[in-house]
C-alpha positions in Angstrom: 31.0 -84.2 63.6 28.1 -84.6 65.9 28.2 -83.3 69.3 29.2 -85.7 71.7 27.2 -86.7 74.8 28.6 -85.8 78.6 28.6 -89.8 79.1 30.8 -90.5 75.7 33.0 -87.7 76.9 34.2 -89.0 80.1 34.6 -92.6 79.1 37.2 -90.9 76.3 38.9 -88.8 79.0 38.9 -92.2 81.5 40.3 -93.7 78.3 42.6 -91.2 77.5 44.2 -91.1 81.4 44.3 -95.3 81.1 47.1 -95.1 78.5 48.6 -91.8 79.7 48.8 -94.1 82.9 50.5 -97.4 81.2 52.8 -95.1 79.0 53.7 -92.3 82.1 52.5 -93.8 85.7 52.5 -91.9 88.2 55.6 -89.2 87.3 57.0 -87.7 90.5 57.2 -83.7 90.2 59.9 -82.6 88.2 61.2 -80.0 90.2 63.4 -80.7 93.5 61.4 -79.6 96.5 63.0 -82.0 99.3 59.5 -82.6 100.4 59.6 -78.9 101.2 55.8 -76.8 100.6 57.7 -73.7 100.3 60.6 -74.8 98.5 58.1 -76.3 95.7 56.4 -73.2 95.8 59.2 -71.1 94.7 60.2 -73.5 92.4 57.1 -73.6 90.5 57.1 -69.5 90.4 60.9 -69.7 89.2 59.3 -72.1 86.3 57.2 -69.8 84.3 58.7 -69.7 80.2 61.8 -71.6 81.2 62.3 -75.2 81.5 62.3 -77.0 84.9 65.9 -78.2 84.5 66.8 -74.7 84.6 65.2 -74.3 87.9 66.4 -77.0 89.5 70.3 -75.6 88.8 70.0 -72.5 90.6 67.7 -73.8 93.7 70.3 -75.4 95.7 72.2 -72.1 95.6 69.4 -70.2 96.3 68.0 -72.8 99.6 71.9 -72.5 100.4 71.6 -69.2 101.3 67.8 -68.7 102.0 66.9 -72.0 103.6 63.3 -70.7 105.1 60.6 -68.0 104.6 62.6 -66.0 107.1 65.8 -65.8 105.3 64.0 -65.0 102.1 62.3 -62.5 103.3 65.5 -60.4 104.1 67.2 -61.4 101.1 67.9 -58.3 98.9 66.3 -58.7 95.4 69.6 -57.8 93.6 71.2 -60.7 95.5 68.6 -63.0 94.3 68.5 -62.2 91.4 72.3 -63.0 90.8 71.6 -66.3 91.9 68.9 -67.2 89.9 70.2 -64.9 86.5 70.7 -68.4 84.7 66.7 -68.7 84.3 64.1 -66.6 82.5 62.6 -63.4 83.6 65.2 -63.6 86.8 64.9 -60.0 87.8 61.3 -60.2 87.9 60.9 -63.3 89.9 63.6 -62.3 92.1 61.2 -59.6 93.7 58.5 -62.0 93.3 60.6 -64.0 95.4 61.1 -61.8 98.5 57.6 -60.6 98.3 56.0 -64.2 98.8 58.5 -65.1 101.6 57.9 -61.6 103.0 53.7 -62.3 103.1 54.7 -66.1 104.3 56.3 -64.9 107.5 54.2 -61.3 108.0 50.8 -63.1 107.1 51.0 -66.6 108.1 53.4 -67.0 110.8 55.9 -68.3 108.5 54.6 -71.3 107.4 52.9 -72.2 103.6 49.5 -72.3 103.7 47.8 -75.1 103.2 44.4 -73.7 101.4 44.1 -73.4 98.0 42.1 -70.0 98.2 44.8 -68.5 100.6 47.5 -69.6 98.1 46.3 -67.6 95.9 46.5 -64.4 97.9 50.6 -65.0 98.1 51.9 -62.0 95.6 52.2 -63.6 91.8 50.1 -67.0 92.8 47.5 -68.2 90.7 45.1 -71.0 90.2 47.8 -73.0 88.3 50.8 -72.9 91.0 48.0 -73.4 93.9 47.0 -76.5 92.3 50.1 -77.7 92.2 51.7 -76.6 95.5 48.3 -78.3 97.1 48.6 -81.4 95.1 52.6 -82.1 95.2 53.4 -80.5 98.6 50.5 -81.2 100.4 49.2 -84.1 98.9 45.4 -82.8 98.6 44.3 -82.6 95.1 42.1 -79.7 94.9 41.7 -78.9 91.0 44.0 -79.4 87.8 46.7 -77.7 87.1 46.0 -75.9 83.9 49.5 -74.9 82.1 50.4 -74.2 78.1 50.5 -78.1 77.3 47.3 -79.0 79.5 45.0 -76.0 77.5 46.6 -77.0 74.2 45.8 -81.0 74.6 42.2 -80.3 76.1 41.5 -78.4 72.9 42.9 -81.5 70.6 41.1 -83.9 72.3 37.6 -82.0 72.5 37.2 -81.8 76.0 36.7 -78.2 75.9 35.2 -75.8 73.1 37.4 -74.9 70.4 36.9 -71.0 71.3 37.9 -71.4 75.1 41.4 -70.2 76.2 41.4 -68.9 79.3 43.1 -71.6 81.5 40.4 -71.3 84.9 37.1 -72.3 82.9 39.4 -75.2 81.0 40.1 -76.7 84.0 36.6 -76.4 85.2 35.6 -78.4 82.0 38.1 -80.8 82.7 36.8 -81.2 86.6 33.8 -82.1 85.0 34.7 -84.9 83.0 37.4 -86.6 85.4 37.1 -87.9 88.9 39.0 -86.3 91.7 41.2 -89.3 92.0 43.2 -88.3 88.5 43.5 -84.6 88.9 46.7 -84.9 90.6 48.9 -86.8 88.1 47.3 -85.1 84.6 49.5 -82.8 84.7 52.4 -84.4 85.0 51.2 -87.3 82.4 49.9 -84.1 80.0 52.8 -82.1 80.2 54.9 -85.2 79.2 52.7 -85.7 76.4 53.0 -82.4 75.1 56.2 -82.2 75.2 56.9 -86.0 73.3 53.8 -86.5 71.1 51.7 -83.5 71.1 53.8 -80.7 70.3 53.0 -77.4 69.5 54.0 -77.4 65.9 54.1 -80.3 65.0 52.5 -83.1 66.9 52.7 -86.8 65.9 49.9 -88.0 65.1 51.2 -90.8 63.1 52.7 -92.4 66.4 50.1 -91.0 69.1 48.6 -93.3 71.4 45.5 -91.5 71.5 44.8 -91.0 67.5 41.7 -93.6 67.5 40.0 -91.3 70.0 40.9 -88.1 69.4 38.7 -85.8 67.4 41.6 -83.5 65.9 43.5 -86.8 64.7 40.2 -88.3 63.2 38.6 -85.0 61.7 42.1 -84.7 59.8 41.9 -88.1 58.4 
């Protein structure tokens, strides 16, 4: 297949994101956050390998009894992790959990910050939840939220070479193909995707929306 020009590439990807739009919108974040920075911020750390339904049953315990960076920050790690022990990895997050509450109130008066490079000094935080965290509780769009389903699709649909895995330099390809205005809701919309149509394993290509223009689909044919 012959190498694609820049231009051909990001009118597929502007394709692409025009029927992930009409078949997912504009999808809300599916973990509760009550409108909460810190709250989502947790929530998306409680998220890594389990699903987010998962989360979201053991939250409203845990906001219960550690409604703000303060409280959190004097929970004992034991007692987290009690409340929390329905989810993946809970021991481990538990700490995690103390330790960003604990650099929340100790480094930044006790209130989130909202900077995408200071995010990223919490304890545990990475490019991935900062995006997020920026995008959903701040409502400033500052990258895309690379996660398992995100690198996977990029790869099917060419957007990124075949040979590139780490997550940071897909989602700088990816910034290079889409306008700021549609980093916010990929993931969402990609995650979705991956989940229905392009799985892992076995994705469905015989009902995929995106089959005409996508080079995995059309190289196996």
């Amino acid at each position: 297949m012959a190498r694609e020009s820049k231009k051909s590439k990001v009118e597929r990807a502007l394709e692409v994101e025009r029927r992930m739009d009409a078949r997912y919108g504009s999808r809300t974040c599916p973990l509760d956050f009550w409108g909460d920075p810190f709250k989502l911020l947790i929530a998306v750390m409680l998220s890594a390998q389990t699903t987010d339904k998962s989360v979201n049953k053991v939250t409203p315990l845990l906001w219960e009894k550690y409604p703000t960076p303060l409280d959190l920050s004097f929970a004992n790690p034991t007692d987290v992790a009690n409340i929390i022990s329905r989810i993946g990895l809970y021991r481990v997050k538990s700490e995690r959990c103390v330790a960003i509450a604990d650099a929340i109130v100790n480094d930044y008066g006790g209130e989130v910050p909202c900077d995408f490079e200071e995010l990223q000094k919490l304890p545990g935080v990475g490019r991935k939840t900062a995006n997020i965290v920026m995008n959903e509780g701040f409502g400033k769009p500052c990258g895309i939220a690379v996660d398992t389903h995100v690198n996977r699709i990029a790869h099917m649909l060419s957007f990124v070479p075949r040979d590139m895995k780490d997550p940071n330099k897909v989602e700088a390809e990816l910034l290079k193909i889409y306008p700021q205005e549609f980093w916010g809701k990929i993931n969402h919309q990609w995650v979705l995707f991956g989940r229905e149509v392009c799985i892992a394993r076995h994705p469905k290509c015989d009902v995929c929306p995106l089959s005409d223009i996508c080079p995995s689909e059309i190289l196996a044919d």
